[in-house]
N, C-alpha and C positions, 0 to 999 in steps of 0.2 A: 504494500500500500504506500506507494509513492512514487514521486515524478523526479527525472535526474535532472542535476543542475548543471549545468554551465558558467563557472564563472566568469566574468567578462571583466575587463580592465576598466575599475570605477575612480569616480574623482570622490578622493574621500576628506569629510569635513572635517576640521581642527577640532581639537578638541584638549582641554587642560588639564593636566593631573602629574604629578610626581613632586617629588623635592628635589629643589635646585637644578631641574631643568626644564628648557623651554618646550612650549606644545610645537607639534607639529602635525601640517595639513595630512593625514594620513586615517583617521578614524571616521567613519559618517557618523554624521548626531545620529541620537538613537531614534525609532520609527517606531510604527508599527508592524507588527508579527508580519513574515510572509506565508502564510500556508500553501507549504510546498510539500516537501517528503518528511515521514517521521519517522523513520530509520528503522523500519518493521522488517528482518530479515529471519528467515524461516531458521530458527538452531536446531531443529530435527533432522536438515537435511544437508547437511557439509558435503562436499567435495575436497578431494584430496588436491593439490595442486603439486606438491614436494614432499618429501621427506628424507631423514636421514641426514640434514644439516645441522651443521656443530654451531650453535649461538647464531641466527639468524640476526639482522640490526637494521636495519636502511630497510628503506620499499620507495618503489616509486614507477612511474609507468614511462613506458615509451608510445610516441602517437598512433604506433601500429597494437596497441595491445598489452605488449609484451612485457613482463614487470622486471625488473635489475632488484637484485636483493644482494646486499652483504652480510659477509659472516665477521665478528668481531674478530676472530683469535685467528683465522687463517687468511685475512686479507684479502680472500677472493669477492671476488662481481660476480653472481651469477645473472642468467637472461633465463626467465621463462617464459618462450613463447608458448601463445595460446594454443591449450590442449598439448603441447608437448611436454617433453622433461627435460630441467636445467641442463644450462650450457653453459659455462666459463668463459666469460670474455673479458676479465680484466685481473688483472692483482695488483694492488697499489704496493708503491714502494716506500721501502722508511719505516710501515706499521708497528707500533711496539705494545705489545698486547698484554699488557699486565692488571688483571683485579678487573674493575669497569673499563678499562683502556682498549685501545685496539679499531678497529675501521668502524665508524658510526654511522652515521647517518650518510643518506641518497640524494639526489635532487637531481631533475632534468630539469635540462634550461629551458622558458615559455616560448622560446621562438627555436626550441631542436630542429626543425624541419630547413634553417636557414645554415643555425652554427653547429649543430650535431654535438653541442655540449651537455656534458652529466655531472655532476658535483660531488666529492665525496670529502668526510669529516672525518678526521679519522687523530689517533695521538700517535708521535713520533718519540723520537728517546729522547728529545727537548722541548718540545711543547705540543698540544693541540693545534691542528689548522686545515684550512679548506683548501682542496685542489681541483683545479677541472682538467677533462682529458672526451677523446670522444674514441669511441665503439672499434673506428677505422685505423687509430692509433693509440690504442691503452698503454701502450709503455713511457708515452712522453704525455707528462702528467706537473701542470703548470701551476702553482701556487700562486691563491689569488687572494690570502690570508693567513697571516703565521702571528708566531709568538703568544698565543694562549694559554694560560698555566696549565700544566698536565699534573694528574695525579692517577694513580691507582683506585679513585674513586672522585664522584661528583664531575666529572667529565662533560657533561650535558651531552652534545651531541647530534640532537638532531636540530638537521636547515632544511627549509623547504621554501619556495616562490610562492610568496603573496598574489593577491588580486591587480595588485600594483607593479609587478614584473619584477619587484626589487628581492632577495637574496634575504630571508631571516635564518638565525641560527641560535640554536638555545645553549648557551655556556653555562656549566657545573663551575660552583666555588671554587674549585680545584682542592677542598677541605680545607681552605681558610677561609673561616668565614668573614672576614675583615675585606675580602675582596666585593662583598656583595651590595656595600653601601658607599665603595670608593669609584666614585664618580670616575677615576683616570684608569681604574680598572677595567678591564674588556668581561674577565671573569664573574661568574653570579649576576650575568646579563642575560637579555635578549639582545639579541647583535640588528642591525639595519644596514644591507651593501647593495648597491651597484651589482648587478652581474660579473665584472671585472673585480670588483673588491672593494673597489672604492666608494666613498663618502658620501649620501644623496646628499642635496643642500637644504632638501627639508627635514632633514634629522631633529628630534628636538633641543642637540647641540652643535653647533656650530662643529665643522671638520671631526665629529666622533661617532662612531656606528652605537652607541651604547642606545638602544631604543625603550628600552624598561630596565630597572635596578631592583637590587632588594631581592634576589631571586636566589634558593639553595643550587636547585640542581632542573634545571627543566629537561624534559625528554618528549615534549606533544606540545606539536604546533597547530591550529587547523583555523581554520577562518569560516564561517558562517556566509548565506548568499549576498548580505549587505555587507560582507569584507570587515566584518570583525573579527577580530583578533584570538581566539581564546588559547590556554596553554595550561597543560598539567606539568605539576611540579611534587618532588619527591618531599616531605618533611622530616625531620628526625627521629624524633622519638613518638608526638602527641598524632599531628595533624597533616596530611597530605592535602592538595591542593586542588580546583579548577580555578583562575584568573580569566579575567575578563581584562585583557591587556591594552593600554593607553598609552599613546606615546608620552615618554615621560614620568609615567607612573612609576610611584615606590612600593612595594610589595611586602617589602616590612624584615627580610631577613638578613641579618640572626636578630633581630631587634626582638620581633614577634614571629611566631609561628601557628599559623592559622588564624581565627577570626581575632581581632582584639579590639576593633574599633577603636582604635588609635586614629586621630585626625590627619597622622602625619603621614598614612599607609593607607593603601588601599586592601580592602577584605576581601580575599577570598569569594564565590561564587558557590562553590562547595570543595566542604571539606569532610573527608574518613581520618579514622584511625588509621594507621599504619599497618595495620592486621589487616585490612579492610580492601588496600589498594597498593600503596607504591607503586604510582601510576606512573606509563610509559607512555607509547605510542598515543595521539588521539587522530580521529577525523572529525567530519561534519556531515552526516546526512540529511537534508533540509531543517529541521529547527530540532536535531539531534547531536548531543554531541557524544560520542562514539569512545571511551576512554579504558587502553588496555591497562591490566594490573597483574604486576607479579608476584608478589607475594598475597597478595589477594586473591592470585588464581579467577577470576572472572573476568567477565568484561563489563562494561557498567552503561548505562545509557541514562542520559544525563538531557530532560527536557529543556530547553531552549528560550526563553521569553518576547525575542527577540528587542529586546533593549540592554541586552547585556548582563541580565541577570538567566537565574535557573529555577526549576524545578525540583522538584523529588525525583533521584535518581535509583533507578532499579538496574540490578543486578541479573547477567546473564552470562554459560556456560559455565557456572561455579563450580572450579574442581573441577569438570569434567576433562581440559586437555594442559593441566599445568599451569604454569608463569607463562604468560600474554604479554609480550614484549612489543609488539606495533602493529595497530589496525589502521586500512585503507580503505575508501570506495575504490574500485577497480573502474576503469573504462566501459569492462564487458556487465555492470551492474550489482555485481558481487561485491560484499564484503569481505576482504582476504583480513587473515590474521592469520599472524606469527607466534608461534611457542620457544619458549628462550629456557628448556628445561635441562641444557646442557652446560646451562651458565655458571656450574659449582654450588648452584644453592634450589638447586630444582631434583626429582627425582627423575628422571628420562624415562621413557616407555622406549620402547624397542625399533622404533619408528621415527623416534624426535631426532633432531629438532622437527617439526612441521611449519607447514603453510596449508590454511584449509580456507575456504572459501564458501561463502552464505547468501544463498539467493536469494532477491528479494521475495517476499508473502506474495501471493500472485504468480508465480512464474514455474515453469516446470525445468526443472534442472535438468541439465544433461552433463553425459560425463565429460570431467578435464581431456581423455583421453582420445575418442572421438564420438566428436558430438552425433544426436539421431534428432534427425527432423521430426520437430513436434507438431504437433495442427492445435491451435487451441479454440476450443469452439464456441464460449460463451457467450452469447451478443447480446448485450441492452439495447434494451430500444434506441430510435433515434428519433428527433424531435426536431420542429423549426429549424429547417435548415437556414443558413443566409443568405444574403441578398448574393446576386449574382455578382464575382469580383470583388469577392468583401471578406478573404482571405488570403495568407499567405502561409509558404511550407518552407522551413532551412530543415536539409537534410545533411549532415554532418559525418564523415565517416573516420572510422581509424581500421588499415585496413593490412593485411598480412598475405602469405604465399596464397591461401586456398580459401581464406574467411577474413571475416570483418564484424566489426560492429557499426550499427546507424543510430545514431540521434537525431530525434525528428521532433520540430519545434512549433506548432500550427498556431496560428496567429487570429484570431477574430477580430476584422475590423468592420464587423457590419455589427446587428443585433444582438442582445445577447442569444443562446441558446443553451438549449438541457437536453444532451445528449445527440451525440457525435461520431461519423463514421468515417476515414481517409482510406480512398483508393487509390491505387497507382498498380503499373504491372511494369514488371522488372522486364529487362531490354535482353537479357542473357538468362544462366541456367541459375542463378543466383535459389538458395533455396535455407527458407529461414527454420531457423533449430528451437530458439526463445526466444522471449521477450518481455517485458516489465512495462507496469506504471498501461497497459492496453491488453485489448484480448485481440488474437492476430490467428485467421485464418488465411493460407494459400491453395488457390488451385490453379496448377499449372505456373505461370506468369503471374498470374492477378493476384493483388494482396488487396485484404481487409482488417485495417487497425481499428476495433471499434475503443470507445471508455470503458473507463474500469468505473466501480461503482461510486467510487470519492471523487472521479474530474470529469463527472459528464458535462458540469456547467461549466461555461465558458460564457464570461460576461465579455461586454463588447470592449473592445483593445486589448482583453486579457490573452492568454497563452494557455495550450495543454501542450505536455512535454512529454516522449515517451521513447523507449528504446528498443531495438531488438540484436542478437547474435544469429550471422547467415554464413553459408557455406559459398563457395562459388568455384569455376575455373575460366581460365578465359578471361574476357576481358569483365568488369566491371563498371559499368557506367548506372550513373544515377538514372532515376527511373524522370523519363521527358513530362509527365503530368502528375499534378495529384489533384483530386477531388475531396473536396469538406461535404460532406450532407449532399455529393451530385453535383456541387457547385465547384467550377474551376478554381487553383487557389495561384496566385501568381509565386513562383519560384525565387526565393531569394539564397 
């Protein structure tokens, strides 16, 4: 039950918050709620995507699908293309893998398709730093960020690209907790770069990537569809963390640890015991926030307010596959998560590390290994269609040797309507497996996307968003029509 997002490169509003430093243009004021996706993934029904990896750490996607995962302790990249099994395409050099230490976090650059860049974090035997390198030459691997304090713990770790194209990265204390309130310190930050490395000039300091303070150990970065900020962070002893992050903003560590309502700090969004989470990885599925936990052994999902605040967060997969070291939305729809039970403080099953992967509610799984064309046959009614010419269809693709995925984004600019049907017939042998967020029959060529029973309304300028995984050989060309309710929609 939910529709996939896009996020699109937004102008985001200023906004004030931290000690002794200035705001900068980079947060939108808060709005109102977008009801979009609420992060409903079926845990009955996993898919296996890997196994047998020593400490899994980084995730991240390639445009065609394909996910790059790192292992802390052995330095390697691996690729897993869709439906196949890992491939080794890279080893970084330098890695010194000691305690939390060792190759961290992933990142693909927002414009790979131009510079074929990939980002990796990783600790060397003198400090923490980032490097970029691309797929076609892994061995020449160019630092675009060094001198971070390294420790055998509090490392932080993970970077991932904002809504804003810019480069964040979550830095661990390095175990001094003195680094996390010293403004000249990089350490017990959130970092703010450039793709290249360098300094935006709306940082909320002048020439310094420090974009929030006050921070132990962060490991989960994930942004919301209005490009907020949010980030889990590890606590000590008492309290573990969700932050609703500001440019600027103090966070309170070591001063305070979890709530205190202290004027001088910002509070927490939510917080666990430490038994509860020791939270790592996060994502965002529409006003979800998605937060893996390793000593807590679950995954947590964390309501959304859409103003920067949360909900009551519940607890899912507890126990069931260890320490949960980092969750993604995947391209193909899927929620993939990481098991990190090889880390010296997990028990390993006979299969770990893993990577399993969580369909959305709605959709019929097929296997990682090869997929089987599904038919799904449900059809809601369909209602007032629109005026003639009073739609439009982006079909979106990310696409591989023999399959692809579509994102398809329908636009109503005529009336509103309740309930909704898109036809089009594919120009080749193209031939769909799943789909989400619609209910999707094919015969032959001709496809039928109808609504699912949460987005049959589509109010006038609003949008229903939806996706499916197809098979194909040959060429691939978008389909030349689509129809809304019978009605032509114009192709953007």
């Amino acid at each position: 039950m939910r529709t996939r997002i896009v996020l699109a490169l937004v102008a985001l509003g200023a906004t004030v918050g931290g000690a002794g430093l200035a705001a900068a243009a980079t947060v939108p004021a808060a709005g109102p709620i977008t009801t979009l996706a609420n992060g409903n993934f079926d845990w009955t029904r996993p898919q296996t995507a890997a196994t047998g990896l020593t400490v899994p750490w980084g995730l991240a996607f390639l445009p065609d699908g394909s996910a790059l995962v790192s292992e802390r302790n052995s330095a390697r990249v691996l690729r897993i293309p869709p439906g196949q099994q890992p491939q080794q395409v890279a080893t970084i050099n330098g890695v010194s893998a000691t305690g939390e230490a060792g190759l961290l976090g992933l990142a693909v650059s927002p414009t790979y398709g131009q510079d074929g860049f990939v980002y990796a974090y990783f600790t060397s035997a003198s400090d923490n730093r980032i490097v970029r390198f691309t797929l076609a030459a892994p061995q020449t691997q160019t630092p675009i960020l060094t001198g971070l304090a390294r420790a055998s713990i509090h490392d932080g770790g993970r970077i991932a690209f904002g809504p804003d194209g810019m480069l964040y990265a979550g830095v661990g204390d390095a175990g001094n907790t003195a680094n996390a309130q010293n403004p000249q310190s990089r350490n017990g930050k959130i970092l703010r770069m450039r793709p290249d490395g360098s300094t935006p000039p709306d940082n909320p300091t002048a020439g310094s990537l420090v974009y929030s303070l006050g921070h132990r150990n962060v490991q989960g970065l994930a942004w919301d569809s209005s490009g907020r900020l949010y980030a889990s962070e590890f606590g000590q002893n008492t309290w573990d963390e969700v932050n609703y992050i500001v440019p600027g903003g103090n966070y309170g560590w070591p001063t305070v640890e979890g709530r205190a309502g202290d004027s001088r700090f910002r509070d927490p969004i939510v917080q666990w015991t430490t038994a509860e989470a020791s939270p790592s990885g996060a994502a965002v599925d529409g006003n979800t926030l998605l937060v893996a936990a390793l000593r807590g052994t679950r995954l947590w999902q964390v309501p959304l307010n859409g103003s920067g605040g949360a909900g009551t967060p519940t607890a899912q997969l507890t126990g069931q596959y260890g320490r949960l070291r980092t969750v993604a939305v995947g391209p193909d729809g899927y929620l993939w998560v990481m098991t990190s039970n090889r880390d010296g403080r997990g028990t390993p099953a006979a299969t770990d590390d893993r990577i399993l992967r969580f369909p959305p509610v709605g959709t019929v799984p097929t296997s990682t290994a090869s997929p089987v064309p599904t038919v799904i046959t449900t059809s809601p009614p369909v209602t007032t269609p629109p005026p003639a010419g009073a739609c439009s269809v982006s079909y979106q693709l990310n696409q591989w040797s023999n399959g692809f995925t579509a994102n398809v984004t329908v636009t109503n600019n005529g009336g509103a309507i309740n309930g909704w049907a898109l036809t089009w017939s594919f120009a080749g042998n193209q031939q769909i497996t799943n789909a989400w967020n619609s209910t999707v029959t094919q015969s032959g060529t001709a496809v039928t996307a109808r609504n699912a029973s949460w987005n049959a309304s589509i109010p006038a300028g609003g949008t229903a968003n939806f996706g499916f995984q197809a098979t194909y050989s040959g060429t691939n060309a978008r389909p030349a029509e689509f129809r809304l309710n019978n009605t032509v929609c114009t192709a953007t």
